[in-house]
PyMOL commands that place a pseudoatom at each C-alpha (Angstrom):
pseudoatom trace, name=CA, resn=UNK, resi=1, chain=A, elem=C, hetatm=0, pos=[-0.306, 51.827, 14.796]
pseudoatom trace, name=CA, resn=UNK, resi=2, chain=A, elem=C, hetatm=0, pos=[1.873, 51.813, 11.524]
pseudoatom trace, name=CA, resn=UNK, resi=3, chain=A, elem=C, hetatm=0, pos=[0.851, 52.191, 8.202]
pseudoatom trace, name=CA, resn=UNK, resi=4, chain=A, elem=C, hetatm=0, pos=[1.181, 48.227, 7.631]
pseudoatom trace, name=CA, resn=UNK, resi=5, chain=A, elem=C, hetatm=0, pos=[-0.843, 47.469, 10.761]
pseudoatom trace, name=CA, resn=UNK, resi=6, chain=A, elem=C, hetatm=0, pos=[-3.263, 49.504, 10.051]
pseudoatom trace, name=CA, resn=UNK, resi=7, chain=A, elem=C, hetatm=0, pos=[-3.671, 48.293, 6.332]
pseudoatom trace, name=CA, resn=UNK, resi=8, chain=A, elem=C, hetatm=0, pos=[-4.003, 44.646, 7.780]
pseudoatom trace, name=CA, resn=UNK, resi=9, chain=A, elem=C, hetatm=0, pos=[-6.680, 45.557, 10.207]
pseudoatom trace, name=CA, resn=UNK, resi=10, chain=A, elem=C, hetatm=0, pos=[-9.101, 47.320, 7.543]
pseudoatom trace, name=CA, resn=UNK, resi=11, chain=A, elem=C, hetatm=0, pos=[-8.682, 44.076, 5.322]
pseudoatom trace, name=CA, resn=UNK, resi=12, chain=A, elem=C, hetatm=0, pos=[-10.133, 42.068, 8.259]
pseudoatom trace, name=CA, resn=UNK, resi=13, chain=A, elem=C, hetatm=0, pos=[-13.899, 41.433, 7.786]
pseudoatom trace, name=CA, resn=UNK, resi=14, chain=A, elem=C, hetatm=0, pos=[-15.729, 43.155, 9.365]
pseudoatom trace, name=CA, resn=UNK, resi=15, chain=A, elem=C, hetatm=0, pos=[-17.133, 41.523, 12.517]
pseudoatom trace, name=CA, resn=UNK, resi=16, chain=A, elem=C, hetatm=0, pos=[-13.666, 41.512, 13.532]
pseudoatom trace, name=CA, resn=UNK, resi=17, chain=A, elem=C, hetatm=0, pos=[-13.074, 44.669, 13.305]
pseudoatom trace, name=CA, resn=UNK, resi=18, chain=A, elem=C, hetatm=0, pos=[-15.927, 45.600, 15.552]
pseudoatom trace, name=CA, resn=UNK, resi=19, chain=A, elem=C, hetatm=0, pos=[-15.142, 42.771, 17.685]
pseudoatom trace, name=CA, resn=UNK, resi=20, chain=A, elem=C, hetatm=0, pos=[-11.785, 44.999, 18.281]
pseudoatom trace, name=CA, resn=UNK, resi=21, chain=A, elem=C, hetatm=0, pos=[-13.521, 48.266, 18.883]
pseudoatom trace, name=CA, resn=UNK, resi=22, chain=A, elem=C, hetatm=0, pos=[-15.922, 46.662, 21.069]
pseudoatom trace, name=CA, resn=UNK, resi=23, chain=A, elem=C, hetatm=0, pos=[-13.223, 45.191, 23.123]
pseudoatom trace, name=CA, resn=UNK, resi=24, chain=A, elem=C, hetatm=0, pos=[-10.992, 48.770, 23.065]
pseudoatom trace, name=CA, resn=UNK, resi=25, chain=A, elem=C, hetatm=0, pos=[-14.145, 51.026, 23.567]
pseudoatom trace, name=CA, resn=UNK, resi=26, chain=A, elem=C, hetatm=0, pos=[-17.011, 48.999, 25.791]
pseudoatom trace, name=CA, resn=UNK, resi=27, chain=A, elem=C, hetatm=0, pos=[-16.111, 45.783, 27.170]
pseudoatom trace, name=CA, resn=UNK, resi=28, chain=A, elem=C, hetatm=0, pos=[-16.420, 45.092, 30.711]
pseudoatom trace, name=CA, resn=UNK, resi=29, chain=A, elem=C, hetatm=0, pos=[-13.947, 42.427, 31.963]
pseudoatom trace, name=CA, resn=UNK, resi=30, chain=A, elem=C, hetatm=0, pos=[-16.651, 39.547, 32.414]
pseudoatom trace, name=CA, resn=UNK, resi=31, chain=A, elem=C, hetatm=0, pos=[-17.417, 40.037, 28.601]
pseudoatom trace, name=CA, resn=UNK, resi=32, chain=A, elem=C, hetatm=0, pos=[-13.289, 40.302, 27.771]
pseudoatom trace, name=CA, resn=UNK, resi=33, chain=A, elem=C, hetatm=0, pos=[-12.803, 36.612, 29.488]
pseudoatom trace, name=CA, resn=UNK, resi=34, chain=A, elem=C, hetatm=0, pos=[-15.621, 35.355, 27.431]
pseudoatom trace, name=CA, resn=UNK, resi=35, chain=A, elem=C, hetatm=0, pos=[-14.858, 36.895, 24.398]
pseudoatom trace, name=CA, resn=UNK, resi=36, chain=A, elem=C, hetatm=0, pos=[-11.157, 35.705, 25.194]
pseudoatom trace, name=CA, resn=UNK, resi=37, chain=A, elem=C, hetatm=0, pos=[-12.221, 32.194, 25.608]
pseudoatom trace, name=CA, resn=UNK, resi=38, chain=A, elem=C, hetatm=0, pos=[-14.004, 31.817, 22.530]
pseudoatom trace, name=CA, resn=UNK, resi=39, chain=A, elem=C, hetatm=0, pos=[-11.302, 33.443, 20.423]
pseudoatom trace, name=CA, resn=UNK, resi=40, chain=A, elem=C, hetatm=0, pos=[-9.214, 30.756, 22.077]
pseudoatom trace, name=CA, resn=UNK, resi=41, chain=A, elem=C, hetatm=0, pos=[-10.847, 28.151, 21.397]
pseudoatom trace, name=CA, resn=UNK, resi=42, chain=A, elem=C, hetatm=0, pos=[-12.087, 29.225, 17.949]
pseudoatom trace, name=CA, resn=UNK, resi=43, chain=A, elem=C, hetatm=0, pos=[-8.108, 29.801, 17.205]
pseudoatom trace, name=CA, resn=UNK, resi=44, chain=A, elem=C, hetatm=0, pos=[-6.947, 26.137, 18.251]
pseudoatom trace, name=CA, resn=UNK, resi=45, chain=A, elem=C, hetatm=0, pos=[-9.599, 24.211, 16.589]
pseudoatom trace, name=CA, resn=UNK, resi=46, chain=A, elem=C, hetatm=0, pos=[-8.579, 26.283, 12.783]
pseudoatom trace, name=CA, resn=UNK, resi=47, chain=A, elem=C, hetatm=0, pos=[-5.092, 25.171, 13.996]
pseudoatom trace, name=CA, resn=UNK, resi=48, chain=A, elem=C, hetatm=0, pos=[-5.631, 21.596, 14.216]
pseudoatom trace, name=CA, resn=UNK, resi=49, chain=A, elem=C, hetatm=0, pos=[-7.677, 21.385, 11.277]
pseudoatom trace, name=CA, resn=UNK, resi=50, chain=A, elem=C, hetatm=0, pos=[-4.642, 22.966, 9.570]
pseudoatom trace, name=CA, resn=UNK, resi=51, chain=A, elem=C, hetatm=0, pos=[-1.918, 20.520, 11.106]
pseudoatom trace, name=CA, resn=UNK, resi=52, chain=A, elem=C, hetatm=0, pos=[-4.648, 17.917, 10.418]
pseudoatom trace, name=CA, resn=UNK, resi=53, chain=A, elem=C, hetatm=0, pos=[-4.488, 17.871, 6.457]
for i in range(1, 53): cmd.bond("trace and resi %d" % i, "trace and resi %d" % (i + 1))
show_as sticks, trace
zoom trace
């Protein structure tokens, strides 16, 4: 990772961040669909609340 990347990640809160490491470190690939599917859907519904107003 850059400098810049790197920056942006430790201004993340928190959960995310360990959300990462968990996913890079100890996820097995049942928990990587789930935790991809709620990402994804977490994602879309910010977006059309945005494209909404």
């Amino acid at each position: 990772m850059n400098k810049q990347k790197i920056k942006k990640f430790n201004e993340l809160p928190k959960s995310i961040k360990k959300t990462v490491r968990y996913i890079n470190q100890d996820a097995s690939i049942e928990d990587l669909k789930e935790i991809e599917k709620l990402i994804s859907l977490a994602i879309e519904k910010r977006k059309k609340k945005f494209l909404n107003k």
